[in-house]
Each structure stands twice: as C-alpha cells, then as structure tokens.
C-alpha positions as CSV (number, residue, x, y, z in Angstrom):
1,X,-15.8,-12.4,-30.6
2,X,-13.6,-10.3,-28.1
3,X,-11.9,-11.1,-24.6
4,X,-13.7,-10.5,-22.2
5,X,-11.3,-11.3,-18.9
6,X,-11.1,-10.3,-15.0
7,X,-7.8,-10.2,-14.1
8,X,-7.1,-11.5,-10.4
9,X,-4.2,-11.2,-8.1
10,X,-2.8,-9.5,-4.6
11,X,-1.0,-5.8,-5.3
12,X,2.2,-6.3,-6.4
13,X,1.9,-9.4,-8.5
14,X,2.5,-7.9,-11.5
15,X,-1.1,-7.5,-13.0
16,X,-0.4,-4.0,-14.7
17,X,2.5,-5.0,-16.4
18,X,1.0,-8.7,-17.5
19,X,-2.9,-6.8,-18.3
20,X,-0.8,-4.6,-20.7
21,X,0.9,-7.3,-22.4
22,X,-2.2,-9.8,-22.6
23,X,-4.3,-6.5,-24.1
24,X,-1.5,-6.5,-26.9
25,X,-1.6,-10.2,-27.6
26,X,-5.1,-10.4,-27.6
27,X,-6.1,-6.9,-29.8
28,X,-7.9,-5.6,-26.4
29,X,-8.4,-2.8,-23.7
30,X,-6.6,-3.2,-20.6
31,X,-8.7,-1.6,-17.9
32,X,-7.4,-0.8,-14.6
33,X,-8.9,0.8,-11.8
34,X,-6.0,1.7,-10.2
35,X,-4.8,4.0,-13.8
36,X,-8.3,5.6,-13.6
37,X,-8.2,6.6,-10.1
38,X,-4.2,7.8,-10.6
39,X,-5.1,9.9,-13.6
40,X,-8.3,11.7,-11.1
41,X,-5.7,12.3,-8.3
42,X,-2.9,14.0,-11.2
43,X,-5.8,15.9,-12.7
44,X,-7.0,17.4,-9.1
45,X,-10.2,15.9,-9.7
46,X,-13.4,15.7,-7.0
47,X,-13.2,12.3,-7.3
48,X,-9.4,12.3,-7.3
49,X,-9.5,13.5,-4.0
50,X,-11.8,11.4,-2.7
51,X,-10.0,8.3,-3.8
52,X,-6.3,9.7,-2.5
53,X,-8.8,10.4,1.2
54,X,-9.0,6.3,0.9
55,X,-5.3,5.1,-0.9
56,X,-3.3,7.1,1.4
57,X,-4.8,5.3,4.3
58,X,-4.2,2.1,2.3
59,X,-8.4,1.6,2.2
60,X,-10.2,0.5,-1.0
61,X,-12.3,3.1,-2.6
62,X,-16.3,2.6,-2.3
63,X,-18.1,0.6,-4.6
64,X,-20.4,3.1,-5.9
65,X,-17.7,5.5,-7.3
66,X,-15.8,2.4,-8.3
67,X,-18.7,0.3,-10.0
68,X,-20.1,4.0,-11.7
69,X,-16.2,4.1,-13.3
70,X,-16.1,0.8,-14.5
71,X,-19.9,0.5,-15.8
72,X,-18.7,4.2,-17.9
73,X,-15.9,3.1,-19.3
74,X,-16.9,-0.4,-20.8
75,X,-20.3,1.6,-22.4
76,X,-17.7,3.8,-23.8
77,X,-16.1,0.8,-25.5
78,X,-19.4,0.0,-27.2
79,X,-18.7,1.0,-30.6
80,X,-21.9,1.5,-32.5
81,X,-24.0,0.0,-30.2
82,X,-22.4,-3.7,-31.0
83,X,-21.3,-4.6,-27.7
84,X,-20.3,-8.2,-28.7
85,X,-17.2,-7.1,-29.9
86,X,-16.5,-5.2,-26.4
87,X,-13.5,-6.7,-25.7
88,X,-11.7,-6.2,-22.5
89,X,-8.7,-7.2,-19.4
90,X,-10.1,-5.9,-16.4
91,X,-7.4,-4.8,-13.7
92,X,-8.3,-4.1,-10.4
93,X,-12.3,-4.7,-11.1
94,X,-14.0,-6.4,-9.1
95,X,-12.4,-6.1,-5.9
96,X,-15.1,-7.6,-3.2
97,X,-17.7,-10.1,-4.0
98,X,-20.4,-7.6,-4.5
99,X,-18.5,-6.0,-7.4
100,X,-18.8,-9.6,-8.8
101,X,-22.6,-9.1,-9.0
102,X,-22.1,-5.6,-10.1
103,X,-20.4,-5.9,-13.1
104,X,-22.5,-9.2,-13.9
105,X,-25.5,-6.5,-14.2
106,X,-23.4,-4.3,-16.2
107,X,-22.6,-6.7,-18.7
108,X,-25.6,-8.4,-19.1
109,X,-27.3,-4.6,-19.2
110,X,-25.0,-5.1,-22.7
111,X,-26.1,-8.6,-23.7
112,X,-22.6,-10.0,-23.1
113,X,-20.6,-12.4,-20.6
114,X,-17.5,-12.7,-18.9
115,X,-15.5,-15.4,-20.3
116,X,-13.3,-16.1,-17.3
117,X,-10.9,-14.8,-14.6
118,X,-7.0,-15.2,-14.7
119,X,-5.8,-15.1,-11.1
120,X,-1.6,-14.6,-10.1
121,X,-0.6,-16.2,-7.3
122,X,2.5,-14.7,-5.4
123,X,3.7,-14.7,-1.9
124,X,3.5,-12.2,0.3
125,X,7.3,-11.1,1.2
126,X,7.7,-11.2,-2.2
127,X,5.3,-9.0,-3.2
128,X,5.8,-6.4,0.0
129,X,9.4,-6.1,-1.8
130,X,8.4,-5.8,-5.3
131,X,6.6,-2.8,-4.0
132,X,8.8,-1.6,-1.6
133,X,11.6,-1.2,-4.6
134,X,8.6,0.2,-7.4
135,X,7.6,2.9,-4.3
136,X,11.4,3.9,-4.4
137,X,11.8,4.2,-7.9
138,X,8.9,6.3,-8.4
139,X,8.5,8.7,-5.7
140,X,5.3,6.7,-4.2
141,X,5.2,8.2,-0.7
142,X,2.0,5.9,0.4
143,X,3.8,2.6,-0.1
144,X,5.1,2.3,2.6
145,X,5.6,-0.8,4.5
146,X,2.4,-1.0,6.9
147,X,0.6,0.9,4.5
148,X,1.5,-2.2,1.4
149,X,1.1,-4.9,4.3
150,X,-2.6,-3.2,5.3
151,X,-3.4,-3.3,1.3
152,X,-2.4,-7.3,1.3
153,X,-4.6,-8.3,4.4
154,X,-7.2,-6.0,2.8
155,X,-6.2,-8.2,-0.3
156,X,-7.3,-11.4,1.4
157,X,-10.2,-10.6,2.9
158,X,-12.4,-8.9,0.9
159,X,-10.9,-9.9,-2.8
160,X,-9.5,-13.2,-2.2
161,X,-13.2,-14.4,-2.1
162,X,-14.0,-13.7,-5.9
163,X,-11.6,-16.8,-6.7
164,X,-14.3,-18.7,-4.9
165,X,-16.9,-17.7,-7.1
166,X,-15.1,-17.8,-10.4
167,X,-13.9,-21.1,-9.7
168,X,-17.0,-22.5,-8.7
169,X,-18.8,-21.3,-12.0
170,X,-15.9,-23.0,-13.6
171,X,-14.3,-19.9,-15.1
172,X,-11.4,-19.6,-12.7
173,X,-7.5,-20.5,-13.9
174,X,-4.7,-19.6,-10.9
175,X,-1.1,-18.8,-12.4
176,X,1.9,-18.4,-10.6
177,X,3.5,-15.1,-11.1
178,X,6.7,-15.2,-9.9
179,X,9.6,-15.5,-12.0
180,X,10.8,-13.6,-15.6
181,X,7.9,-11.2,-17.4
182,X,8.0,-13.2,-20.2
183,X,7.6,-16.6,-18.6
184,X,4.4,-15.2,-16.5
185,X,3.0,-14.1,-19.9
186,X,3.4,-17.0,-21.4
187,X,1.6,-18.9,-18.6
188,X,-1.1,-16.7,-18.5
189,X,-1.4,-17.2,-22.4
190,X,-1.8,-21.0,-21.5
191,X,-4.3,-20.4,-18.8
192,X,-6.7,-18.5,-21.6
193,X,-6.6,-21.3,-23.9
194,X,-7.7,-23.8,-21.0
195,X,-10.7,-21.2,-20.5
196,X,-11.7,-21.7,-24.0
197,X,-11.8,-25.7,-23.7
C-alpha cells in the first residue's frame, strides 16, 4: 500500500520543501498545486493566464480549474488501472472545505482513501519574512507585503477550516514547522507513524 497524504499549512511554512522530502522518504509523488499552476504561467498557457489573473491579485484560483487539475493528475498516476498503489503528498490541494469533498469523490471514483493530513503550524511574522526574503531571491514581483499578508488571511479563512474536518474524522496530526529543515522532517516523519496507529 502507498501514501496517500494532504499536506496542510499557511504559505510560507515550508510545505514545498518538506512535500519534496517526505515524497523521497516515502517512494511517492509530491503534488503541488502551486508547481502546476507555475509551470501553465511559464508555458503561456490559457489556463496559465487565468491563474496569474487570480495570484497576482493574491486570490485563490477557482475550484473547478483547480479540482479538474488535481482529479487529472492522480488518474495519471494510475498505473495499469491498479489505483491502490497510487501513492501520493498533496501540496496545496484541498484548499477550502469543498475541495475536501471533491477530492473525497475523486478518490473514491478510484476505490481508494486518504490516509491522513499533516498540517505545519507557523506564525504569521515569521512566515510574511520567509516570503518576503524567498520573493527577493527569486525575482517574485507578486510577493509583496500586502499581497503575502492578503494570501495568509485568505489562508485562514477559507483553508484553515479543513483542519476541522481532518481532525474530527481523526486523521489530522499538527507539526510545528519552525526551526532547521531537517528537524521539521523528522517531525513530520513522527506525525505519519502516529497516523498509522
């Protein structure tokens, strides 16, 4: 049996970095959203400019374009039609309650469930920062100040709420994610093992 994980936590928090690294320990895909809509932008794509009409005013893209991305990638993961070895870290996905539901349809569509959520926990300032320094280093004219602090409130009200449902169908750990990449892996490492108890 494969991972199959939702990987939680408000931008900036390092999910990218620790969705790449869990994927390696765990012999899975790391999915992000956020790489699939930044790869439509570079490429020029219809729906690349759609999604940089909504990021570089800091709003989420709509669920239909995102849930239509998400449901086409994991049924391109489906080797042979044996989608119990789909195995998966989903970054960025779901984003709002109703993407919840959503991608419980998709995977049930493939006879499979989710076997938990892994949420990082970090502070706001800290985060703003993080981003503030990553939109520097990398040319990222949108992430800007008001523009990262509009994402986080954005964060908290329409994401935050998924914890809320993970954790009541029991399938919720929180880790903190400040402090060295390693340590943050290894935490999250610890958090999987108490999903499978």
């Amino acid at each position: 049996m494969s991972a199959r994980i939702v990987l939680l936590g408000p931008p900036g928090a390092g999910k990218g970095t620790q969705a790449a690294r869990l994927a390696e320990k765990l012999g899975v895909e790391a999915i992000s959203t956020g790489d699939i809509f930044r790869a439509n932008i570079k490429g020029e794509t219809e729906l690349g400019k759609l999604v940089q009409e909504y990021t570089s005013r800091g709003e989420l893209v709509p669920d239909e374009v995102t849930n239509a991305m998400v449901r086409d990638k994991l049924a391109s993961k489906i080797v042979d039609g044996k989608a119990e070895e789909l195995g998966f870290i989903l970054d960025g996905y779901p984003r709002n309650v109703a993407q919840v539901a959503e991608l419980d349809a998709i995977l049930a569509d493939f006879g499979v469930t989710l076997d938990g959520a892994l949420e990082i926990t970090a502070d706001n300032d800290v985060v703003t920062e993080r981003l503030l320094k990553r939109a520097e280093i990398e040319g990222r004219a949108d992430d800007t100040e008001p523009v990262i602090r509009h994402r986080l409130a954005v964060y908290a009200e329409q994401t935050a709420p998924i914890s809320a449902v993970y954790s009541e169908r029991g399938k919720l750990v929180q880790v903190d994610g400040i402090g060295e990449v390693e340590e943050v892996t290894s935490r999250l490492v610890k958090a999987l093992e108490a999903l499978d108890d």
